[in-house]
MDAnalysis code that builds the backbone (N, CA, C; Angstrom):
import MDAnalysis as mda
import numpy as np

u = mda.Universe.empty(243, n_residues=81, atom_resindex=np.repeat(np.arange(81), 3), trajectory=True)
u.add_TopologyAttr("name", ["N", "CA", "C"] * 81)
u.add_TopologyAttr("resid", np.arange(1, 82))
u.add_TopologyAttr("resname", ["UNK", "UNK", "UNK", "UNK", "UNK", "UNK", "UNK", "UNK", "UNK", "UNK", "UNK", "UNK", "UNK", "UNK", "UNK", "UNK", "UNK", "UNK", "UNK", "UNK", "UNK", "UNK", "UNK", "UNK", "UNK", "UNK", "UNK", "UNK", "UNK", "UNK", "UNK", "UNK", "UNK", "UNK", "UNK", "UNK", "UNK", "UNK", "UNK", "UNK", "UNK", "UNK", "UNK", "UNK", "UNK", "UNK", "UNK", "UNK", "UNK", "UNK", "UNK", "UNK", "UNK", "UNK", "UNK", "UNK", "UNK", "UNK", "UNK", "UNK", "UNK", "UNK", "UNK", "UNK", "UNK", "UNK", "UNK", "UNK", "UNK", "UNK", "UNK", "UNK", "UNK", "UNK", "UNK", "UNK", "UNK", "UNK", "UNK", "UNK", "UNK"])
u.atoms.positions = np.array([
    [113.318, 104.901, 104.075],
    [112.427, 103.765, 104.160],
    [113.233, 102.514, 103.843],
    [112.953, 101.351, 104.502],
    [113.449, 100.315, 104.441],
    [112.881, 99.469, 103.201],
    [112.849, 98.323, 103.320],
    [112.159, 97.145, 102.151],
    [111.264, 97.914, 102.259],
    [110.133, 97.997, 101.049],
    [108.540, 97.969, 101.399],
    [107.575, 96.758, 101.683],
    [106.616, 97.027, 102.562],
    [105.807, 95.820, 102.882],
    [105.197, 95.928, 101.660],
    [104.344, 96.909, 100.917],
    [103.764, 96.466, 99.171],
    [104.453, 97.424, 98.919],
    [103.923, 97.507, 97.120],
    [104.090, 98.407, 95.988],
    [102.929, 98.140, 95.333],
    [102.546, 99.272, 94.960],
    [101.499, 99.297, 93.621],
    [101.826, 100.309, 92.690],
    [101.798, 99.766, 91.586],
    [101.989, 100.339, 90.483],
    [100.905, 100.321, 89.217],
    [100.878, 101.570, 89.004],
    [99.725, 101.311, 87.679],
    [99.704, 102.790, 86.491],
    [99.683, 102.165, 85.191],
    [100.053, 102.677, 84.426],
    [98.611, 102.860, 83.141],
    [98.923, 104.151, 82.305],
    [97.875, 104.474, 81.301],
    [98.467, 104.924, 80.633],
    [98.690, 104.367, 78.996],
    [99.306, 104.992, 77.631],
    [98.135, 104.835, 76.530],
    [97.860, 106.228, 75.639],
    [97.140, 106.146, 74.994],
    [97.627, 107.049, 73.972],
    [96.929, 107.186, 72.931],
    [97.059, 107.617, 71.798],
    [96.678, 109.057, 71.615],
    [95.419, 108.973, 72.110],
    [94.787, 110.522, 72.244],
    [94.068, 110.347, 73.180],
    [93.885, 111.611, 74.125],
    [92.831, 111.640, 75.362],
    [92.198, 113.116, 74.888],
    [91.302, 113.273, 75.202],
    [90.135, 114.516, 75.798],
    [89.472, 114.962, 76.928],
    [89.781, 115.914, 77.283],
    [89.475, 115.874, 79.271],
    [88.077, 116.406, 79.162],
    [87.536, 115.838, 79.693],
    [85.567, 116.264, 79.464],
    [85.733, 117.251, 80.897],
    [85.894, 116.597, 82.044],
    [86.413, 117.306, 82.811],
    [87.782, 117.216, 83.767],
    [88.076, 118.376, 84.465],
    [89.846, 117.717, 85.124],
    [89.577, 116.998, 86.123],
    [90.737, 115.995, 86.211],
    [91.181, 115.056, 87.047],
    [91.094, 115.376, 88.461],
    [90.536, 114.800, 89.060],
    [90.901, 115.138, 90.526],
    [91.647, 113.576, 90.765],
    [92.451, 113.417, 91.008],
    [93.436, 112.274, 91.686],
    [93.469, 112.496, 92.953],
    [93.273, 111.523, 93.731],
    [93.810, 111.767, 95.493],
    [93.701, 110.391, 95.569],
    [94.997, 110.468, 96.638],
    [95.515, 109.306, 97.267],
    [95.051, 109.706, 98.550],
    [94.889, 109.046, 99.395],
    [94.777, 109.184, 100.807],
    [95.061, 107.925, 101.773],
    [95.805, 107.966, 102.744],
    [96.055, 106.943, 103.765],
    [95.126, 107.393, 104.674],
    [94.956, 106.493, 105.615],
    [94.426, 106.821, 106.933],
    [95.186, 106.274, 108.045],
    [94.696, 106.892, 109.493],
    [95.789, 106.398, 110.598],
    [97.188, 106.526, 110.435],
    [98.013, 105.827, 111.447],
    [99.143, 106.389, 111.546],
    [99.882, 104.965, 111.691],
    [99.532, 103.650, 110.700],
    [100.168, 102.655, 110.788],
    [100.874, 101.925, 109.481],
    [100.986, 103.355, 108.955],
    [101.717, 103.078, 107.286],
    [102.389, 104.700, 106.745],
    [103.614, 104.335, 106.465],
    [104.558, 105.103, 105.867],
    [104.229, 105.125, 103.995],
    [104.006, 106.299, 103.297],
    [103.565, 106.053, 102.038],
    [104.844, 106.744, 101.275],
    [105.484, 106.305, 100.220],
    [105.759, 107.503, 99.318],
    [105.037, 107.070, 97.966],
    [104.860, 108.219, 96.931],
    [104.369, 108.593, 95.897],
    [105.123, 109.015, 94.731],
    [105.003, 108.158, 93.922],
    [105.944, 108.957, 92.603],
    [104.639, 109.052, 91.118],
    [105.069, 109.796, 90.763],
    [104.087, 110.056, 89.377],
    [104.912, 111.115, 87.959],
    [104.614, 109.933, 87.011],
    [105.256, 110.327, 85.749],
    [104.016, 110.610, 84.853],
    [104.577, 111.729, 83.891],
    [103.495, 112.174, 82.941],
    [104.013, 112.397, 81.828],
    [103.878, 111.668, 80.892],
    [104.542, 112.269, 79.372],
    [103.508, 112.816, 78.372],
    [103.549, 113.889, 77.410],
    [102.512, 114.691, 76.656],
    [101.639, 115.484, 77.337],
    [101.393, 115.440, 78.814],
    [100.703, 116.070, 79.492],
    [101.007, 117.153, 80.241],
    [100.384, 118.308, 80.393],
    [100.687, 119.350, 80.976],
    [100.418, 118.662, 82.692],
    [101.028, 120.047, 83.594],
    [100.517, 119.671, 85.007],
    [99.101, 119.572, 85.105],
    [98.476, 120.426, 84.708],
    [96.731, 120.648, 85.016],
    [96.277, 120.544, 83.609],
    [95.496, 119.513, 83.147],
    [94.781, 118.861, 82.139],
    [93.621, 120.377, 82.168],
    [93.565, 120.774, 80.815],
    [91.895, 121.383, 80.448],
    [91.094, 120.878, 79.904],
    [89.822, 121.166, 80.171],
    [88.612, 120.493, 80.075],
    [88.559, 120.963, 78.376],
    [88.169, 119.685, 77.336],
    [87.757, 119.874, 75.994],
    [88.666, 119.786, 75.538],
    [90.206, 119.844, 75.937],
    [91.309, 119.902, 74.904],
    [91.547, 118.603, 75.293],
    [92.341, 118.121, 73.839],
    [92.620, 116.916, 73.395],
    [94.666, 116.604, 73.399],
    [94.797, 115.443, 74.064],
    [95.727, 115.853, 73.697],
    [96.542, 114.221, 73.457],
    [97.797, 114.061, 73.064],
    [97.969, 112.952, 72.041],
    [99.106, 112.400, 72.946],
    [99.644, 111.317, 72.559],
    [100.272, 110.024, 72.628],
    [100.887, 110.384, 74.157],
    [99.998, 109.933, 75.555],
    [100.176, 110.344, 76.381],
    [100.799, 109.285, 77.115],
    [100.925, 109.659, 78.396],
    [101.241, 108.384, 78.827],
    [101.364, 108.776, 80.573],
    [100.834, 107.863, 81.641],
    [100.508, 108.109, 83.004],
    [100.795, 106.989, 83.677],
    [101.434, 107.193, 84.841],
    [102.408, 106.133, 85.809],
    [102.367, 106.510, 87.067],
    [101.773, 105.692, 87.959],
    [101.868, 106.292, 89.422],
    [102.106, 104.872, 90.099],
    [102.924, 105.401, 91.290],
    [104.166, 104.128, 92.082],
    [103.773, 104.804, 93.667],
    [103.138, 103.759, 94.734],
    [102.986, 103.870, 95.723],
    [103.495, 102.579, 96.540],
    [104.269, 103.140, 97.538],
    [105.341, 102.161, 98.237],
    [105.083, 102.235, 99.741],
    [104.594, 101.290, 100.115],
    [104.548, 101.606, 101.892],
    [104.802, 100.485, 102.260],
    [105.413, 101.023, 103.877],
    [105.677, 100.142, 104.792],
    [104.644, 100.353, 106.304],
    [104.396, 98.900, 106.634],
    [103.585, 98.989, 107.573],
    [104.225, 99.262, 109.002],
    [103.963, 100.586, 110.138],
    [104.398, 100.470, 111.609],
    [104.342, 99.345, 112.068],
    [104.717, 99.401, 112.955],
    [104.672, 97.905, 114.101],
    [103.245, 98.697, 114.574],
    [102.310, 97.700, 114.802],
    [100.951, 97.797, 115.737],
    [101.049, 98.431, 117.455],
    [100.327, 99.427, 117.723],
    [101.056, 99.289, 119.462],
    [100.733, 97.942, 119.898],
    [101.579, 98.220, 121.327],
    [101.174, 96.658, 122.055],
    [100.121, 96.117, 122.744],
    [99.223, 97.469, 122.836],
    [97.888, 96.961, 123.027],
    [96.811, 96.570, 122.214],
    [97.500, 96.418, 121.141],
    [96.244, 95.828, 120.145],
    [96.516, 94.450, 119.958],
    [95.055, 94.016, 120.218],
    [95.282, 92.470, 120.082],
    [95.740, 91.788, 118.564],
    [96.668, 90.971, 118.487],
    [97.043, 90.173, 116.702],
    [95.664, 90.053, 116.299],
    [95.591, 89.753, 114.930],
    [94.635, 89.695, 114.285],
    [94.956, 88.359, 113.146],
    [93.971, 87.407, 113.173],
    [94.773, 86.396, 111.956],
    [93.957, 86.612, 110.867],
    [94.790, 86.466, 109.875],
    [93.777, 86.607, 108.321],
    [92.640, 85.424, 108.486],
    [91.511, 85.789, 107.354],
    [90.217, 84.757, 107.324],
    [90.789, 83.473, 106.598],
])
């Protein structure tokens, strides 16, 4: 992948958590006019969180980087509002 057109990044550090229930996380793109990659850091945390257990000085980081395709050429430009 080249430059990225964005990045988003977003982060959660806490002290203690309790999973009432597990995480479902999903990312999802749609169409076929963006290249995504995904990175995700987890410190104190197992892979699969259990429900009721508690667990301490955690910390959660997820980094999504895409670049936009070129549009085909039959789609008309579009100008922002």
């Amino acid at each position: 992948m080249s430059l990225p057109d964005f990045e988003i990044n977003a982060s959660l550090r806490g002290d203690e958590l309790t999973s009432r229930t597990p995480p479902d996380p999903d990312t999802r793109s749609e169409g076929d006019a963006l290249t995504l990659q995904r990175q995700e850091t987890r410190l104190g945390l197992p892979p699969r969180m259990e429900p009721g257990r508690r667990y301490r000085d955690i910390s959660i980081g997820r980094r999504l980087v895409g670049q936009l395709r070129e549009a085909p050429a039959d789609l008309p430009e579009q100008t922002p509002p």
